[in-house]
C-alpha positions in Angstrom: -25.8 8.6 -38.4 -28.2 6.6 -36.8 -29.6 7.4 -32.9 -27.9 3.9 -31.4 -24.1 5.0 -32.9 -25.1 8.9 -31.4 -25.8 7.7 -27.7 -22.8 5.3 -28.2 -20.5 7.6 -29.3 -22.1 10.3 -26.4 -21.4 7.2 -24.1 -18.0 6.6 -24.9 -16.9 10.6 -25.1 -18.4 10.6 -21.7 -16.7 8.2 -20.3 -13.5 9.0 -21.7 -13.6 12.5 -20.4 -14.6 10.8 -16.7 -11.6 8.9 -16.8 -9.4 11.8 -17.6 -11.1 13.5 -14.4 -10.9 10.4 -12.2 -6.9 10.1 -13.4 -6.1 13.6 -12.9 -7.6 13.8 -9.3 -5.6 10.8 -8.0 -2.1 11.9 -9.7 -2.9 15.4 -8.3 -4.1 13.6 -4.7 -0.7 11.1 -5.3 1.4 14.2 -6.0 0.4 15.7 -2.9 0.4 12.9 -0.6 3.8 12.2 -2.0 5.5 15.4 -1.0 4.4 15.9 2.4 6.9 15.2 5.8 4.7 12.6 7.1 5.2 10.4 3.9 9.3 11.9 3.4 11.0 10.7 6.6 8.0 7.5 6.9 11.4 5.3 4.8 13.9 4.9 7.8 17.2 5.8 5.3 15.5 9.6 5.8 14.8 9.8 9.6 18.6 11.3 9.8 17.7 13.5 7.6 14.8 14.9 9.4 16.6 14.9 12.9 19.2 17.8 11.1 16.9 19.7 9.7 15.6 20.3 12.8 18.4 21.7 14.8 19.4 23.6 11.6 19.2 27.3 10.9 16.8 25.9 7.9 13.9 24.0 10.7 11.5 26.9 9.6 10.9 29.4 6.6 11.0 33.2 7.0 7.4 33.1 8.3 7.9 30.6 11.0 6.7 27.9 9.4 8.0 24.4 9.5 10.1 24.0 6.7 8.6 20.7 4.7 11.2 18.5 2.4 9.6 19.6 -0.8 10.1 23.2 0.2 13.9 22.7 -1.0 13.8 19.5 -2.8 11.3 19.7 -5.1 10.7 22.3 -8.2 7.3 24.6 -7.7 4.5 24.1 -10.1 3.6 20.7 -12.2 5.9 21.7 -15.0 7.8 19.3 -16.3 10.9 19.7 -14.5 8.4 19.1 -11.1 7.5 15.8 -12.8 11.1 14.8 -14.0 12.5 15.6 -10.2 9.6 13.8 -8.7 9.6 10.6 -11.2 13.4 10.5 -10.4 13.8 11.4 -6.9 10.7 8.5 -6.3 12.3 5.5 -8.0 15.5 6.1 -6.5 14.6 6.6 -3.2 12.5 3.5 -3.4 15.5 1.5 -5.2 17.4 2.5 -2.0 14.8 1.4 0.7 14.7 -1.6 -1.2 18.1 -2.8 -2.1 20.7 -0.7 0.4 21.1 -0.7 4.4 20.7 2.5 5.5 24.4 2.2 7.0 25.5 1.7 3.7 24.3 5.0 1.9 27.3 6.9 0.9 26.6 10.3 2.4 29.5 11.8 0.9 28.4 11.5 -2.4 25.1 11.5 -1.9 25.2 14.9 -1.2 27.1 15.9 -4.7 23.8 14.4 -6.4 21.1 16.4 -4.0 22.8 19.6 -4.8 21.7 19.4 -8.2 18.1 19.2 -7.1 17.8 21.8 -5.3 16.0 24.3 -7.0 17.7 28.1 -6.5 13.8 29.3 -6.8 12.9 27.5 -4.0 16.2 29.2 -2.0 15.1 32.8 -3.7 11.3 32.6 -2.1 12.6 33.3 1.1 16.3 34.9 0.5 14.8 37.7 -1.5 17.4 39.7 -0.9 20.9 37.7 -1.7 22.5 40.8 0.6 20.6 40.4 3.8 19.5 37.2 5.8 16.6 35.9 5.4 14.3 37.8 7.7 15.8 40.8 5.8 17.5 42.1 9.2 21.3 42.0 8.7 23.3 42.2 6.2 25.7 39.1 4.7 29.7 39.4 4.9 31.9 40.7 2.5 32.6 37.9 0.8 28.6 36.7 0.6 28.2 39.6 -1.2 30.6 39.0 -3.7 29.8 35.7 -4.0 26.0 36.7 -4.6 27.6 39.9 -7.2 28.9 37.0 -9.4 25.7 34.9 -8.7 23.5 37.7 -9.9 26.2 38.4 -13.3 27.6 41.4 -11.5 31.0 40.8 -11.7 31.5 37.6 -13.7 29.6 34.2 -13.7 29.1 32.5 -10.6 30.0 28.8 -11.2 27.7 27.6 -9.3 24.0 27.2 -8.1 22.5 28.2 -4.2 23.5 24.1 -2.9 26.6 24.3 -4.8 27.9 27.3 -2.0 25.8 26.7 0.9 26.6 23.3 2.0 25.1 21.7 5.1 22.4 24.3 6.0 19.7 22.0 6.7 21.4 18.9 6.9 25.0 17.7 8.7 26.6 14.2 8.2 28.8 13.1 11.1 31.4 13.7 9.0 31.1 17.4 8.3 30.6 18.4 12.2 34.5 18.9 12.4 34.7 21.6 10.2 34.6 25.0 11.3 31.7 26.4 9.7 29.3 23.7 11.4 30.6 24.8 14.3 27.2 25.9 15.6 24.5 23.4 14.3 27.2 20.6 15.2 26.6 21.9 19.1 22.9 21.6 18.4 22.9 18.7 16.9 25.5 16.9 19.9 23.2 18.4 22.9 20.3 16.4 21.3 22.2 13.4 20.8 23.5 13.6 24.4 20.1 13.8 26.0 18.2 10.0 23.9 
């Protein structure tokens, strides 16, 4: 092979593994910028969101920290289930900024649809132990433990995952505050709603 094909071929081997760099440091920038709060709740359909979460039990993580939307609602790692729930979760939420009034986003069965997003790792980082709370300090009723027997494959197959059971514990539509259960975060939500 002659000298002008080498340094062409160096040349073009060189610049193809530049452009591989350059690529994977913007989609690993892009994936980051794309899961933070700031860039979450900046679509106005998710400000509602973002108002629960923080008068939920669910505001911060069993270190104190502030408990960011990917914390829940997207996979950990850059697998390929992180890419499929990211790639989906981005085109619809920008199909519904784009084509739907926020007054018009059925919350109801919305929620059937988040549920299956939510990843039970992400639950199990910080409720290690399905038979305390999270902070590990008291233990959960009778029938948590049972629930979380048949989750575990102790005494049948739970049916199932951690959403499927623990519904509206970051998040409470108007239309789940009546029932009993939300009791609590309902009141927390109200007082701030009282006081704009």
């Amino acid at each position: 092979m002659d000298e002008k094909k080498k340094k062409s071929r160096v040349v073009f081997i060189a610049g193809g593994i530049a452009l591989v760099v350059v690529l994977l440091a913007v989609t690993t920038y892009g994936l980051k910028a794309t899961s933070t709060v700031g860039f979450c709740t900046s679509c106005h359909e998710m400000k509602a969101h973002a108002e629960e979460l923080q008068y939920s039990t669910h505001a911060k993580d069993k270190d104190g920290n502030e408990t960011r939307c990917s914390d829940c609602h997207i996979p950990s790692g850059y697998g390929p289930r992180y890419l499929s729930v990211k790639i989906y979760s981005g085109v619809k939420d920008l199909y519904v900024h784009f084509r739907e009034a926020p007054e018009s986003i059925n919350r109801a069965g919305e929620q059937l649809v988040a549920r299956r997003f939510l990843d039970d790792a992400n639950c199990l980082r910080c409720h290690e132990d399905l038979y305390k709370d999270a902070k590990g300090e008291a233990d959960v009723s009778r029938e948590g433990r049972l629930a979380h027997d048949a989750y575990l494959g102790k005494n049948g197959q739970a049916r199932s995952n951690c959403a499927g059971c623990h519904i509206n514990i970051a998040h409470l539509p108007d239309f789940d505050r009546r029932l009993d259960v939300n009791t609590e975060f309902a009141e927390r939500i109200q007082k701030q709603e009282e006081y704009r």
